[in-house]
C-alpha positions in Angstrom: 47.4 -68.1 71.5 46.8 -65.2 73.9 49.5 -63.3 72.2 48.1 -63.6 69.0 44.5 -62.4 70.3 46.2 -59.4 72.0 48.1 -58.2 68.6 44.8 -58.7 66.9 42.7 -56.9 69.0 45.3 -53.8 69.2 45.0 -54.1 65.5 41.3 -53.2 65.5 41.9 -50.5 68.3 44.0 -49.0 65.9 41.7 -48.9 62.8 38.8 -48.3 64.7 40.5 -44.7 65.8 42.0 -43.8 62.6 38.8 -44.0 60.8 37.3 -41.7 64.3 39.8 -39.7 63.7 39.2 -38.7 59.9 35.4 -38.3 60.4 36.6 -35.9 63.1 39.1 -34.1 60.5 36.3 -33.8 57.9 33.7 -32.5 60.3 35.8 -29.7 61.5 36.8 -28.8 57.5 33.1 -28.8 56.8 32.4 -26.6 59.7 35.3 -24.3 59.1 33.4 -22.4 56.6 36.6 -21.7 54.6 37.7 -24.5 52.5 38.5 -24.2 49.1 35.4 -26.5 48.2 32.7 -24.5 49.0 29.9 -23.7 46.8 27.3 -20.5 47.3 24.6 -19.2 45.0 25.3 -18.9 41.2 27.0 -15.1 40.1 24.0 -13.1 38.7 24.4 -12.8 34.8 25.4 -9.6 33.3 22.6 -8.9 30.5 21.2 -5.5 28.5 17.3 -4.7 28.6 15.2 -1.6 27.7 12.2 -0.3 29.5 9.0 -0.8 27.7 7.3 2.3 26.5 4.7 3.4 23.9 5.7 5.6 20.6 3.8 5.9 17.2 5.3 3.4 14.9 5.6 4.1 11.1 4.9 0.9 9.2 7.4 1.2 5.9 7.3 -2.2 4.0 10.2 -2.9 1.7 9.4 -4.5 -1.7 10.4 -4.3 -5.3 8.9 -3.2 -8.6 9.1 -2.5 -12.4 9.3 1.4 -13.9 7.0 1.7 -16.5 6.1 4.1 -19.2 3.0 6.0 -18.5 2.1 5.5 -21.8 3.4 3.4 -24.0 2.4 2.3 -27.8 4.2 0.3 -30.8 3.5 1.8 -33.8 2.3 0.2 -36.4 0.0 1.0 -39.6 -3.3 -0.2 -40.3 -3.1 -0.9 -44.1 -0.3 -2.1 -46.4 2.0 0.0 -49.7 5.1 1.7 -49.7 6.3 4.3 -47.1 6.8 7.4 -48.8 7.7 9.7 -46.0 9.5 8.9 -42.5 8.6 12.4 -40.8 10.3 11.7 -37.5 14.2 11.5 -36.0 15.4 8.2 -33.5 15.3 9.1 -30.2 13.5 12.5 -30.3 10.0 14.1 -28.9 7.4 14.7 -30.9 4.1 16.3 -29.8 0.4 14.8 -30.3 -0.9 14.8 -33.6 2.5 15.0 -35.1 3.1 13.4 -38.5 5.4 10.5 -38.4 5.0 8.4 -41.1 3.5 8.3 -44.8 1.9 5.3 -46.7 1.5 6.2 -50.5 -1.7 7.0 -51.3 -2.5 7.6 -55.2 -5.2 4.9 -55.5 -6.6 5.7 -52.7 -6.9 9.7 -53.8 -8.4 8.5 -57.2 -10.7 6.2 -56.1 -11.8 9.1 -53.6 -12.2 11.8 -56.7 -13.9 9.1 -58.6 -16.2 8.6 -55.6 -16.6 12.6 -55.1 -17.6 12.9 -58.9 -20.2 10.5 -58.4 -21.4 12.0 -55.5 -21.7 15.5 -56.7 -23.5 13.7 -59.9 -26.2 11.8 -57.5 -26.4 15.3 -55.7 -27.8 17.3 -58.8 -30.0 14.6 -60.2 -31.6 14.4 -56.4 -32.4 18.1 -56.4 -33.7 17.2 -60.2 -36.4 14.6 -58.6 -36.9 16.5 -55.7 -38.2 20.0 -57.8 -40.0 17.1 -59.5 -41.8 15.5 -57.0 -42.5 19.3 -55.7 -44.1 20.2 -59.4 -46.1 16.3 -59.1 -44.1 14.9 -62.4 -42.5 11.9 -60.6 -43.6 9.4 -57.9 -42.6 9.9 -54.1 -41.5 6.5 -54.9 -38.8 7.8 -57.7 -37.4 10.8 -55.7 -37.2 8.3 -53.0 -34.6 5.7 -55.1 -32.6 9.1 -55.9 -32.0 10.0 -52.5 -30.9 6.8 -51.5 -28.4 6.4 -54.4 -27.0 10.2 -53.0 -26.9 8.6 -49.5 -25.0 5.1 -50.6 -22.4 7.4 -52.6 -22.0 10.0 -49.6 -21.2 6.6 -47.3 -18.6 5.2 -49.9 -16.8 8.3 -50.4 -16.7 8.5 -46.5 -15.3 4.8 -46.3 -12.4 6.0 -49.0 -11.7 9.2 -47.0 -11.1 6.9 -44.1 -9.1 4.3 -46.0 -7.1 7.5 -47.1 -6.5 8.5 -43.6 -5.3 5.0 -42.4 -2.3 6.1 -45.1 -1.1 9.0 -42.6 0.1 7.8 -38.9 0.1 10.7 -36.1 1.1 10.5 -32.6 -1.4 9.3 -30.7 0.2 11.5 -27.3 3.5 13.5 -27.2 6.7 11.2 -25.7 9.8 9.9 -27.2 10.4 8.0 -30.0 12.2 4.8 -30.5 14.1 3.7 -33.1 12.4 3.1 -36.3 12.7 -0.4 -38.0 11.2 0.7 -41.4 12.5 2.6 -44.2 11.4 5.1 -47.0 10.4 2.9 -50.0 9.7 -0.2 -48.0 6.7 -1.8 -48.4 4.9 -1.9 -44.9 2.4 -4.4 -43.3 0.0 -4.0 -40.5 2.0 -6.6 -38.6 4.9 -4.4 -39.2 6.2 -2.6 -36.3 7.3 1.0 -37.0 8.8 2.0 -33.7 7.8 2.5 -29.8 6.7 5.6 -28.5 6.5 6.0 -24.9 5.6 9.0 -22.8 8.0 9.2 -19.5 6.8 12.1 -17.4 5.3 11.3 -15.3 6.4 7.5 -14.8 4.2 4.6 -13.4 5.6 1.9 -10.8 4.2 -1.5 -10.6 4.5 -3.4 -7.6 3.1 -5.9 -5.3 2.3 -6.4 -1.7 1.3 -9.4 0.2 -2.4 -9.8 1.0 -2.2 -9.1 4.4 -1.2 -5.4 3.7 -4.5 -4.8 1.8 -5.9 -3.2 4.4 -3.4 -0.6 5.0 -3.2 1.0 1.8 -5.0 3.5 0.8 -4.5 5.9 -3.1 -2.5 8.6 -2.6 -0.1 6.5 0.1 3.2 7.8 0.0 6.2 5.7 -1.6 10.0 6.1 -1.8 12.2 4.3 -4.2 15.6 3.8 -6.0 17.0 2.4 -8.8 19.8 -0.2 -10.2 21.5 2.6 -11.8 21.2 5.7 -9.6 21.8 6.1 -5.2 18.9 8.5 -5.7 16.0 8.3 -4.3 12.4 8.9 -5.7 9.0 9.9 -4.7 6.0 9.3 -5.6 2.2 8.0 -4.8 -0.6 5.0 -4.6 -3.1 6.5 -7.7 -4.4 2.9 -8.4 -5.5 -0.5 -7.0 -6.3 -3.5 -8.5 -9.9 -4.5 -7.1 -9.1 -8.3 -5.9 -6.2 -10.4 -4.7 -4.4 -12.7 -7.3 -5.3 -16.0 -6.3 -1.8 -17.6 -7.4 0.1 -15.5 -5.6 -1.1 -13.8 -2.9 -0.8 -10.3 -3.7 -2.4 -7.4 -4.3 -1.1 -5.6 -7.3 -0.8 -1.6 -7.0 0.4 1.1 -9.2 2.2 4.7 -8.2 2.8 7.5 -10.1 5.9 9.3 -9.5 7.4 12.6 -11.7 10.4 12.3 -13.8 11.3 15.8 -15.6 15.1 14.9 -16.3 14.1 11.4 -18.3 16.5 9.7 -15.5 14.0 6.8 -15.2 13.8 4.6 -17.8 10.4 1.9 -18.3 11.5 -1.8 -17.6 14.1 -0.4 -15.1 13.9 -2.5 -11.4 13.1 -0.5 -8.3 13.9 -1.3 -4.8 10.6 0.2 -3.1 9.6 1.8 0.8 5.7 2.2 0.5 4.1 3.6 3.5 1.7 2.0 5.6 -0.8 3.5 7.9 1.1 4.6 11.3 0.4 2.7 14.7 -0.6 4.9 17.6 0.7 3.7 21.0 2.5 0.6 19.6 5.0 -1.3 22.1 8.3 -1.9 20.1 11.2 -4.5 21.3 14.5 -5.1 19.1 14.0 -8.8 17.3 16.8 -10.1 19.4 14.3 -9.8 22.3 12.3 -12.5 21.0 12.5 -16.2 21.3 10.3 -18.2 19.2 9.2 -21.3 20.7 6.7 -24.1 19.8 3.7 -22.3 20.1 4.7 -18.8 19.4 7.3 -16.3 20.8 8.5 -15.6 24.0 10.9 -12.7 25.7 12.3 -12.6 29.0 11.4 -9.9 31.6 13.8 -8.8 34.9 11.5 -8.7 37.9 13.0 -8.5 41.6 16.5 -9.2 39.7 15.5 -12.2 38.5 14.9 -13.6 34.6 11.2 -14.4 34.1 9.7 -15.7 30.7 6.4 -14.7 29.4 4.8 -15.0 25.9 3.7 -12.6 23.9 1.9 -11.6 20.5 3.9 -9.8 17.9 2.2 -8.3 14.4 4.6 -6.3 12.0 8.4 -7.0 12.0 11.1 -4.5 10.6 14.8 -5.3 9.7 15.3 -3.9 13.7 12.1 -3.7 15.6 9.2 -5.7 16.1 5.5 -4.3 17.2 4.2 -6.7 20.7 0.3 -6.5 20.9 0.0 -8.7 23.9 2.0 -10.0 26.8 4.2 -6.6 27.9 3.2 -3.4 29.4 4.4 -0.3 30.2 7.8 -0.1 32.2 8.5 -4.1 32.1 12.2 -4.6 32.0 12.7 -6.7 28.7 16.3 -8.7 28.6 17.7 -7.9 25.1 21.4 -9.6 25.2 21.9 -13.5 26.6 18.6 -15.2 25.9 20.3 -18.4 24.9 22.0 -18.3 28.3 19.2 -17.3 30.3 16.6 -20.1 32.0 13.5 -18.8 34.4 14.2 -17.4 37.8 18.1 -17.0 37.1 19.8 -14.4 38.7 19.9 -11.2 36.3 21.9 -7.9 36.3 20.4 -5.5 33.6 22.1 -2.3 32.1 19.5 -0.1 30.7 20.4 0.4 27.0 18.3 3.3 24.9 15.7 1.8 22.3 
């Protein structure tokens, strides 16, 4: 029985120094200072940033519009008969006042000599009464009913020399002609469209800004602006705008006036559009990726003592690659442009100054 309490008890002599001498081991690894295990502070995190500074920013807001005609009319004639005369080619200018179509007019010009003998009848008996009345053979009362039959036949041959006129249709302005859908010898209707006329130099755009813009156009703004069919790009200018906001959508409608000597711009044609707005003075501008929206606004992360630090800030206008900051930055802040997704407050930064 000894026996077996000496064996055991050399047994637990012999645990109870292996497991002294491995906490001994570990102890003098840990205290090495150069195992393979150990961990120091995080690498700083390579990122890009700009410098904040002030500039004058030039507010250009990108929307689209519709060419039109600056003027524009569809002919058509205010009394029904034949055409008799088509006094104008497809497709060509004609000049104000210009004859461009003819309504026959034969009942119209007897009716008016018929009225015009009449007339010049009533005339002479008129004088008649009135060297009467003069000489007291007739009544004020007669010489009276004489005028007034001179006056009724004056106003009806009037009405028949404008009837005749309505048979004769002049261009209203000078412009281009369409292309006619009538004929000579056709008989014509005032619901009868002859052709369009449009006048194209100078050109109107129509366009549309959101409401928020209203306050920072002004006539005679400057706008830029191309075409479907054409890289070119147009000029023109703000000459008119519409009094009130359009309560469906939002918007306050505008037109520009722009010149077009060649007749490359065509009314109906779509135009991509750049209008000017009024220019900022001493506006702070970050690149978009700077910004990190967030549930109550935006944020941007700042470097200070080589560290990342968040801050919120208030933005206004936004361009395809800038964005204006009204609040929250100030001059010569360090803002982090490149790794916002990776970045988290008070992490270790690196920052390469890139140009704005």
């Amino acid at each position: 029985m000894k026996l077996k309490y000496i064996i055991y008890l050399l047994i637990a002599i012999a645990m109870a120094y292996f497991v002294y001498y491995r906490i001994s081991a570990n102890q003098k690894i840990a205290g090495s200072g150069g195992g393979k295990d150990k961990k120091g502070p995080p690498p700083s995190l390579n990122v890009n940033g700009i410098v904040v500074s002030t500039g004058n920013f030039i507010n250009d807001l990108g929307i689209t519009g519709a060419i039109e005609a600056n003027e524009s009319i569809a002919l058509q004639s205010e009394v029904s008969g034949l055409i008799t005369g088509i006094y104008f080619k497809e497709g060509s200018n004609v000049n104000k006042g210009a004859l461009l179509l003819k309504i026959n007019d034969r009942d119209i010009q007897a009716q008016l000599q018929q009225a015009r003998t009449k007339e010049k009848l009533s005339s002479t008996n008129e004088d008649r009464a009135k060297q009467l009345l003069q000489k007291g053979a007739i009544s004020q009362e007669e010489y009276d009913t004489s005028l007034a039959d001179l006056l009724s036949l004056r106003a009806q041959t009037q009405l028949i020399r404008a009837q005749l006129a309505k048979t004769s249709i002049y261009a209203p302005f000078s412009g281009k002609i369409g292309l006619r859908s009538v004929s000579t010898g056709e008989y014509i209707t005032p619901s009868k469209v002859i052709a369009n006329l449009m006048s194209i130099n100078p050109i109107k755009i129509r366009f549309s800004v959101p409401e928020k813009y209203a306050g920072q156009i002004q006539v005679d703004s400057p706008i830029s602006f191309k075409t479907s069919s054409s890289s070119k790009v147009y000029t023109g200018k703000v000459f008119a705008i519409e009094p009130g906001i359009n309560t469906q959508t939002r918007t306050l409608q505008l037109r520009a006036v722009a010149p077009n000597p060649n007749m490359e711009l065509l009314p109906g044609a779509f135009a991509t559009i750049e209008l000017s707005l009024n220019t900022l003075q001493d506006a702070i501008l970050i690149p978009n990726e700077a910004i990190i929206p967030v549930l109550k606004g935006k944020t941007v992360y700042i470097s200070k003592n080589g560290k990342a630090v968040q801050v919120p800030v208030q933005a206004s206008t936004r361009t395809a690659e800038n964005i204006v900051i009204t609040s929250g930055l100030k001059v010569g802040d360090t803002v982090l442009t490149t790794g916002a997704m990776a970045l988290k407050p008070d992490a270790a930064v690196k920052v390469t100054i890139v140009k704005n």
